[in-house]
N, CA, C and O atoms as a MOPAC input file, in Angstrom:
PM7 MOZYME 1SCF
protein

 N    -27.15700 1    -6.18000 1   -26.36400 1
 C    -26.30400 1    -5.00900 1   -26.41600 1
 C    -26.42500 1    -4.35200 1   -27.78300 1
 O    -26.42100 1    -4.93900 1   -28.86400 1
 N    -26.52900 1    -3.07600 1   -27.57400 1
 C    -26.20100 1    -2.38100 1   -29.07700 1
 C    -25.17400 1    -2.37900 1   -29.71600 1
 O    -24.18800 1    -2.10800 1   -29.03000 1
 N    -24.95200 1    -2.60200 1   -30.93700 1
 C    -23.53800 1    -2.92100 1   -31.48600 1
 C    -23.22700 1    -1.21000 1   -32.15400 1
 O    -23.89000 1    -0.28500 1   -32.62300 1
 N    -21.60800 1    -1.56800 1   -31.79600 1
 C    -21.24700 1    -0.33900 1   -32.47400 1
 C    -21.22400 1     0.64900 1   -31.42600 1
 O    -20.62200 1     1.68400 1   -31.71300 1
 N    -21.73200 1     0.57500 1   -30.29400 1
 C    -21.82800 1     1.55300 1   -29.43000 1
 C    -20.27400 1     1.49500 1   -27.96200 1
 O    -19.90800 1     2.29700 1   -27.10300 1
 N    -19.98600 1     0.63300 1   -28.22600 1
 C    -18.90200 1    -0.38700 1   -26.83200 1
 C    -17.40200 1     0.24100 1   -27.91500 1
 O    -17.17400 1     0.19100 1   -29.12300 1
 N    -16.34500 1     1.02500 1   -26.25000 1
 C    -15.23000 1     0.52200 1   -27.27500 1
 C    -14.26500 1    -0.45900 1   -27.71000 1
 O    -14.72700 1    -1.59900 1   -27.74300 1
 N    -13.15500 1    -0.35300 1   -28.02400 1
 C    -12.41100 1    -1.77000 1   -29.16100 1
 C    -11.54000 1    -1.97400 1   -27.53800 1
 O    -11.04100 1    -1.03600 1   -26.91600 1
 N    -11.53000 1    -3.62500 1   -27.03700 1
 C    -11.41100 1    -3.92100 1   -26.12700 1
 C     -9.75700 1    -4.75700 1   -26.85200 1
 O     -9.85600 1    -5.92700 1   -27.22000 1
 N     -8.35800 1    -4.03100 1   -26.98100 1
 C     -7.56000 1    -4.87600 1   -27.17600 1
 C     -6.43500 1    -5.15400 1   -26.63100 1
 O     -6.40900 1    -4.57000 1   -25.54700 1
 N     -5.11300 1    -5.96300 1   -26.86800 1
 C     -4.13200 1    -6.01500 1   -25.77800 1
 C     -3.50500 1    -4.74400 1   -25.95100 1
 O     -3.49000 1    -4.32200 1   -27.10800 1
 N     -2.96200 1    -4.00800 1   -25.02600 1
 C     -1.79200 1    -2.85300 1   -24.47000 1
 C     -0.85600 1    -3.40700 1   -23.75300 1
 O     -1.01700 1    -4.29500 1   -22.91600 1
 N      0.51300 1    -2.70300 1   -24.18400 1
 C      1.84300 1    -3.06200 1   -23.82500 1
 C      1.21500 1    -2.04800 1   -22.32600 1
 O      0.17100 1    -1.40800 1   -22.44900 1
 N      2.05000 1    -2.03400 1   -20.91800 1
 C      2.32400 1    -1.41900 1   -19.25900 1
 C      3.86400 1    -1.10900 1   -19.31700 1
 O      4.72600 1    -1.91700 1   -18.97300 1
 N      4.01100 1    -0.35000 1   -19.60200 1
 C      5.36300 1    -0.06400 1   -19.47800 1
 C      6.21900 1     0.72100 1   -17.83500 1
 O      6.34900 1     1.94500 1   -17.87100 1
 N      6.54400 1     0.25200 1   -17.01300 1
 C      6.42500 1     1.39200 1   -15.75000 1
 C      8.37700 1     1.81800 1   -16.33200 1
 O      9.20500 1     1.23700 1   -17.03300 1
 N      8.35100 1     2.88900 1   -15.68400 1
 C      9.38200 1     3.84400 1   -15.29800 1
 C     10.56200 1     2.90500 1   -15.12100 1
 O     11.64700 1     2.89200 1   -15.70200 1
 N      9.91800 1     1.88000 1   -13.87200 1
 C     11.38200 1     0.89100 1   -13.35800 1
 C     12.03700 1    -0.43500 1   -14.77300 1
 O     12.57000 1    -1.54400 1   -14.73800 1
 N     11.67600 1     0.33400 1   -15.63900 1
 C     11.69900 1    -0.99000 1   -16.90700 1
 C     10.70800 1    -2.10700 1   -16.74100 1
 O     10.61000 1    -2.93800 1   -17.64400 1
 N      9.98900 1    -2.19100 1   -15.69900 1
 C      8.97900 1    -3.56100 1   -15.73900 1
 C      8.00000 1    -3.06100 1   -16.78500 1
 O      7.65200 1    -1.88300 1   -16.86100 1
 N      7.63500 1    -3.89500 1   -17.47700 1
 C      6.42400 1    -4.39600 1   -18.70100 1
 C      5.71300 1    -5.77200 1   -18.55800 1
 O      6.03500 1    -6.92900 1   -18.28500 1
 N      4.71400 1    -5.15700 1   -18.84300 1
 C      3.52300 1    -6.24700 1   -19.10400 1
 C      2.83300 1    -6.37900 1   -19.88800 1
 O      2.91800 1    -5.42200 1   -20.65800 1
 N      1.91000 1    -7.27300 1   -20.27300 1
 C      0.57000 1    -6.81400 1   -21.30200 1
 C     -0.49900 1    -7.18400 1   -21.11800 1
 O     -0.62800 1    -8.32100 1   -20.66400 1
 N     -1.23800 1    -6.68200 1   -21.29200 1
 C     -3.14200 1    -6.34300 1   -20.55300 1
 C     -3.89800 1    -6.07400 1   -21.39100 1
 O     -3.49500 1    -5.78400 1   -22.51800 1
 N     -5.51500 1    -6.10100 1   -21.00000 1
 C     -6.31400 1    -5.72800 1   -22.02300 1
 C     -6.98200 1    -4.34200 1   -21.42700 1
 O     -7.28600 1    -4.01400 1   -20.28000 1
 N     -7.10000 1    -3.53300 1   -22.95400 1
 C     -7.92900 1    -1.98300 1   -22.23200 1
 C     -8.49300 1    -1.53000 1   -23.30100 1
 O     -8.29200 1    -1.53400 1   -24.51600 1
 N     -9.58700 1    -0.96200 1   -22.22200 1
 C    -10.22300 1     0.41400 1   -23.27600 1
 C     -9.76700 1     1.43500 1   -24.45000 1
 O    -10.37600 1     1.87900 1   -25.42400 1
 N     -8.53500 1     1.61500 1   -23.99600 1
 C     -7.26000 1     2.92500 1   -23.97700 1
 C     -7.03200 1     2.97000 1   -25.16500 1
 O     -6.47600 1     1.96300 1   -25.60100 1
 N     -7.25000 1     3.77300 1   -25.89200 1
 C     -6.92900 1     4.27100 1   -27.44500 1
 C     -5.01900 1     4.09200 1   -28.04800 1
 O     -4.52600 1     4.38500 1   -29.13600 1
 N     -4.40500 1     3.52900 1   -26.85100 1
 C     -3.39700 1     3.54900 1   -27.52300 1
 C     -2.57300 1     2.08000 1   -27.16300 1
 O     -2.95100 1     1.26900 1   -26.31700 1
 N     -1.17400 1     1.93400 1   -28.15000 1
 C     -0.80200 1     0.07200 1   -27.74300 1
 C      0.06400 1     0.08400 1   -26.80400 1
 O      0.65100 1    -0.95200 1   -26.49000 1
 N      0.34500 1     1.52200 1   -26.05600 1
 C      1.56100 1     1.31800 1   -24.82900 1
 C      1.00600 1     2.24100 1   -23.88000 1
 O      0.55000 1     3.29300 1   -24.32800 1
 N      0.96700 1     2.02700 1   -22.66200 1
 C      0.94200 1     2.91000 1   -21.70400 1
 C      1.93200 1     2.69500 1   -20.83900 1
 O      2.21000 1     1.56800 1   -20.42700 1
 N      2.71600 1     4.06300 1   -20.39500 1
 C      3.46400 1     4.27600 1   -19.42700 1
 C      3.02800 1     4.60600 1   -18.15600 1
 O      2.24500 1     5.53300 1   -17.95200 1
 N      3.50800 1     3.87600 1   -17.26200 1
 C      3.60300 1     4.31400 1   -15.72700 1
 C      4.74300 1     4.98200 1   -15.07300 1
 O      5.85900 1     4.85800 1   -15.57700 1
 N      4.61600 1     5.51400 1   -14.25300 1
 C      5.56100 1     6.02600 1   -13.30600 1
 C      5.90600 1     5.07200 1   -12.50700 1
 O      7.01800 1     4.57100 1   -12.67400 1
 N      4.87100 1     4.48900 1   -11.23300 1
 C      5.00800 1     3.59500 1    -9.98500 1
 C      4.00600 1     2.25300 1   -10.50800 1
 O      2.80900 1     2.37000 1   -10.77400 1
 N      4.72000 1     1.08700 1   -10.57800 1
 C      3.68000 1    -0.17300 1   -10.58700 1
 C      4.20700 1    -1.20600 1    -9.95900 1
 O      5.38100 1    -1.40100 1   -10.27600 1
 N      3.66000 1    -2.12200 1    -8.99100 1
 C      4.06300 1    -3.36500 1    -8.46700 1
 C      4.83100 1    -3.86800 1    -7.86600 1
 O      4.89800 1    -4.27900 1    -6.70800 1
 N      5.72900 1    -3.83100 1    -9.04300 1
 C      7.56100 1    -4.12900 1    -9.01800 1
 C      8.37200 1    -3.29600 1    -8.26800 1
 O      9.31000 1    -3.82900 1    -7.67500 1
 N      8.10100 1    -1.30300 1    -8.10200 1
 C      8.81400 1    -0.94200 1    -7.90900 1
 C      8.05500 1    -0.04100 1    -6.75600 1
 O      8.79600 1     0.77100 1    -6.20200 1
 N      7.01400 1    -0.06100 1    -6.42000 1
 C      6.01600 1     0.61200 1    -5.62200 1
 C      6.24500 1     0.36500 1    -4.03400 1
 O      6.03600 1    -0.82200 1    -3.78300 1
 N      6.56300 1     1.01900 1    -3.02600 1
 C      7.29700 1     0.87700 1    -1.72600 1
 C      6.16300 1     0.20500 1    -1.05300 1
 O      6.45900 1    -0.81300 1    -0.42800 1
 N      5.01100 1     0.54700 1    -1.05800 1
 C      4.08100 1    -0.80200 1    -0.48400 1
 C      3.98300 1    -2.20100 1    -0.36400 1
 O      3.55400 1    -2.98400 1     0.48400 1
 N      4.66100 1    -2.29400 1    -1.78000 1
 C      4.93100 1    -3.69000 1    -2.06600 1
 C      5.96200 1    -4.68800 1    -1.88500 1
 O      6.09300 1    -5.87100 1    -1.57100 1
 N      6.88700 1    -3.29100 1    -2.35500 1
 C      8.54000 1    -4.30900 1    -1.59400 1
 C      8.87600 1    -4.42600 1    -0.76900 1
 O      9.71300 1    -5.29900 1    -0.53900 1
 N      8.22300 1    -3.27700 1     0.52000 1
 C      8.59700 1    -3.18600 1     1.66600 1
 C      9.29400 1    -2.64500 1     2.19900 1
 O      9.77100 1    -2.83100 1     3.31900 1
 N      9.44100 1    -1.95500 1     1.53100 1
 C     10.42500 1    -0.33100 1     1.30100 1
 C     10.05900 1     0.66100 1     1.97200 1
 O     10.92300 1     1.35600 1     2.50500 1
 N      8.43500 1     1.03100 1     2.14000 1
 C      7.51000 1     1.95100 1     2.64300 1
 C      7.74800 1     2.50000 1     4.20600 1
 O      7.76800 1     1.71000 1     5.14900 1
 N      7.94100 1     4.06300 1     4.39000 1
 C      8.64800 1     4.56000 1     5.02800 1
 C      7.69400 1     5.95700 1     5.62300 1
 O      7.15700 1     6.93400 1     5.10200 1
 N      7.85100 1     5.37900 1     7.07800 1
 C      6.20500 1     6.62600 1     7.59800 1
 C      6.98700 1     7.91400 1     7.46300 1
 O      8.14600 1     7.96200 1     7.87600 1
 N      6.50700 1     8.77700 1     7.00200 1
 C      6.56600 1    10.52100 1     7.24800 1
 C      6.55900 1    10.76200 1     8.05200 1
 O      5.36400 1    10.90600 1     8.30800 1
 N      7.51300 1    11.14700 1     9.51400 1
 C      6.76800 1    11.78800 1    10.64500 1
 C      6.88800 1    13.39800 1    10.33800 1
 O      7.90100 1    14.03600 1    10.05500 1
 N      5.44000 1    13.88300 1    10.49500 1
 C      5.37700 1    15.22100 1    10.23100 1
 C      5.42600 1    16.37100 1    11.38200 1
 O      4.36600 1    16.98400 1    11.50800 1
 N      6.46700 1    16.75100 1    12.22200 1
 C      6.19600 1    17.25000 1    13.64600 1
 C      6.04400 1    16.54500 1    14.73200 1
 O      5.55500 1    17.06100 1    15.73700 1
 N      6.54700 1    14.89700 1    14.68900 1
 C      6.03600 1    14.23800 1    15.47100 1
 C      4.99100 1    13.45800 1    15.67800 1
 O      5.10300 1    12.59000 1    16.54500 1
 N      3.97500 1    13.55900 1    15.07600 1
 C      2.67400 1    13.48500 1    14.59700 1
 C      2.53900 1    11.85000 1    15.50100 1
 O      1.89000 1    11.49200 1    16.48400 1
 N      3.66600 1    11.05400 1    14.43100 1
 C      3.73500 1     9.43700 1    14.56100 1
 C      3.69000 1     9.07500 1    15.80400 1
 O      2.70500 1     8.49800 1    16.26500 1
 N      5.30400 1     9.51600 1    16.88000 1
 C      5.47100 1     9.39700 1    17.95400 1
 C      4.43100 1     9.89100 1    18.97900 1
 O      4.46200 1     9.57000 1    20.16700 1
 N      3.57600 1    10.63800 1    18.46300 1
 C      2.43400 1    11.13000 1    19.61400 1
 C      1.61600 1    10.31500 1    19.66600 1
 O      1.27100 1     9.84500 1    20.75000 1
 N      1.10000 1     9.93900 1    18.54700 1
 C     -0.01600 1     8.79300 1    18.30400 1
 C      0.72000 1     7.44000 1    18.83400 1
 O     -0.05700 1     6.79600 1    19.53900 1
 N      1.74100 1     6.94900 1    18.72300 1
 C      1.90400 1     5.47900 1    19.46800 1
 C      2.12100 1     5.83200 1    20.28300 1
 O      2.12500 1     4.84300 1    21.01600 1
 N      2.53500 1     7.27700 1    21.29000 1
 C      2.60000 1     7.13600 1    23.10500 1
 C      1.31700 1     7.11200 1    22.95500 1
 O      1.01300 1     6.03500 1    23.47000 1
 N      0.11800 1     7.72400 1    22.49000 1
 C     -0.92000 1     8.19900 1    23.20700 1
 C     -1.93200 1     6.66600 1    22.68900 1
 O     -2.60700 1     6.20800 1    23.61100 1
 N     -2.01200 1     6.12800 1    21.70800 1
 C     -2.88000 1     5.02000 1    21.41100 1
 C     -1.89900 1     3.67100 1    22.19200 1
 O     -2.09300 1     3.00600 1    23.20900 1
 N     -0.56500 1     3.68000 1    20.93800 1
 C     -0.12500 1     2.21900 1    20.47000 1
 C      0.74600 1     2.01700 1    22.13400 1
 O      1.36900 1     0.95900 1    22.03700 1
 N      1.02200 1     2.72800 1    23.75400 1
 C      1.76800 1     1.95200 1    24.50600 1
 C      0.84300 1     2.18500 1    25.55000 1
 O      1.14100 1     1.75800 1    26.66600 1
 N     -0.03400 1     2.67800 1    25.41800 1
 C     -1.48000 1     2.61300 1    26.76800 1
 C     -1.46200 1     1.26700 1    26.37700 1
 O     -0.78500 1     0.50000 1    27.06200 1
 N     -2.07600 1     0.82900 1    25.40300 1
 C     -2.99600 1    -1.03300 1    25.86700 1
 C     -1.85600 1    -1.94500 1    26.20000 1
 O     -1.99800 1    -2.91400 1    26.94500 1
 N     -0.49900 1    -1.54900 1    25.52100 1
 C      0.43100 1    -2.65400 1    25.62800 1
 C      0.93100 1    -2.16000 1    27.33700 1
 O      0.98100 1    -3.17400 1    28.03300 1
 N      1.27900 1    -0.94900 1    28.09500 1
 C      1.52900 1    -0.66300 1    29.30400 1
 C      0.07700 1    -1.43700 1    30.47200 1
 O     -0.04700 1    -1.86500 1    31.62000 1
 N     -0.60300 1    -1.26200 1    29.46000 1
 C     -1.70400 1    -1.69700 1    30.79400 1
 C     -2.18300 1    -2.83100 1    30.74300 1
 O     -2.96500 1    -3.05200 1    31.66800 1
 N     -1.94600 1    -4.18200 1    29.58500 1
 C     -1.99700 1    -4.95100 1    29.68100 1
 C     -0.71200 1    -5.64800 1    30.75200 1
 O     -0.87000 1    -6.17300 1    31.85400 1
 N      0.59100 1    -5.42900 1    29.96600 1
 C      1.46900 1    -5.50700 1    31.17500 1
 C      1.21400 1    -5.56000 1    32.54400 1
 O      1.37600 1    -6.64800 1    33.09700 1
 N      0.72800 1    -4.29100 1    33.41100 1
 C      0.46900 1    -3.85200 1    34.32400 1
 C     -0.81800 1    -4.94400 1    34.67900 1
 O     -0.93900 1    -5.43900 1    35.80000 1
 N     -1.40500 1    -5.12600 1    33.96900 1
 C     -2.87000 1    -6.24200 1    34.33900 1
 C     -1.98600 1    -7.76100 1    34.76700 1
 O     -2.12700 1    -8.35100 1    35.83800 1
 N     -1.07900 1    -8.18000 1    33.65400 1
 C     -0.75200 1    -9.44900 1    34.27500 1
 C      0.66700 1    -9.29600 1    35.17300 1
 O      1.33900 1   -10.22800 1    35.61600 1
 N      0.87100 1    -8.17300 1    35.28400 1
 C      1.62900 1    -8.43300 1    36.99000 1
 C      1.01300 1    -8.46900 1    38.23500 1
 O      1.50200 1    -8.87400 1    39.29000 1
 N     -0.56800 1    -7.82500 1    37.95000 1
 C     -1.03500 1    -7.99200 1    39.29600 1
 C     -1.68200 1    -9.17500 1    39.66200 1
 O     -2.11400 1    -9.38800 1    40.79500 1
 N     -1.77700 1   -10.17500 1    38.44300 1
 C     -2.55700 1   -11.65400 1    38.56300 1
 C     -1.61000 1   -12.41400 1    39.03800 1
 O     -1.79100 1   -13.47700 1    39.63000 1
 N     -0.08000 1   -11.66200 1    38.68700 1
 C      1.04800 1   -13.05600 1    39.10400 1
 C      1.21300 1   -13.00500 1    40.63900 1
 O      1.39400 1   -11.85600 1    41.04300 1
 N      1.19900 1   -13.88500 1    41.52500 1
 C      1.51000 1   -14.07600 1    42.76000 1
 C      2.93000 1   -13.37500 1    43.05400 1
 O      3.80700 1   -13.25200 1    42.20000 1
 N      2.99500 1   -13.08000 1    43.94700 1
 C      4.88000 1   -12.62200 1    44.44100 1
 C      5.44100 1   -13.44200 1    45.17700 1
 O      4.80800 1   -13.77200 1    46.18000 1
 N      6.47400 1   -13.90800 1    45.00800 1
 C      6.96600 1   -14.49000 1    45.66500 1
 C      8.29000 1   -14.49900 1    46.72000 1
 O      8.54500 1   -15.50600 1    47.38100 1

């Protein structure tokens, strides 16, 4: 490697929005970086995460994909069951 050419690889404070902090190593010219959304407070993660329906959008797509296979699987094993 050429020396002198790479930059200064050192620890940085992560500071997010929700008060969570950490410390990491970076490129980044400075000793704190702030976040807005990280980890701790990010709705993906906690489980918080909440679909948009935009016009319906959602409800069209699970009649039209997500209750065909589950209706017609149904419909498949009532006709295997005997009647009695």
């Amino acid at each position: 490697m050429k020396p002198e050419i790479h930059p200064e690889y050192k620890e940085v404070k992560i500071v997010c929005a929700c008060g969570s902090a950490f410390t990491t190593r970076s490129t980044v010219g400075k000793d704190q970086v702030l976040l807005e959304v990280c980890s701790v407070c990010h709705p993906f993660y906690t489980g918080k995460q909440k679909i948009v329906d935009t016009a319906g959008r959602v409800d069209r797509f699970r009649q039209k994909y997500g209750m065909k296979g589950k209706a017609q699987k149904a419909d498949d094993a009532n006709k295997e069951e005997p009647s009695k």
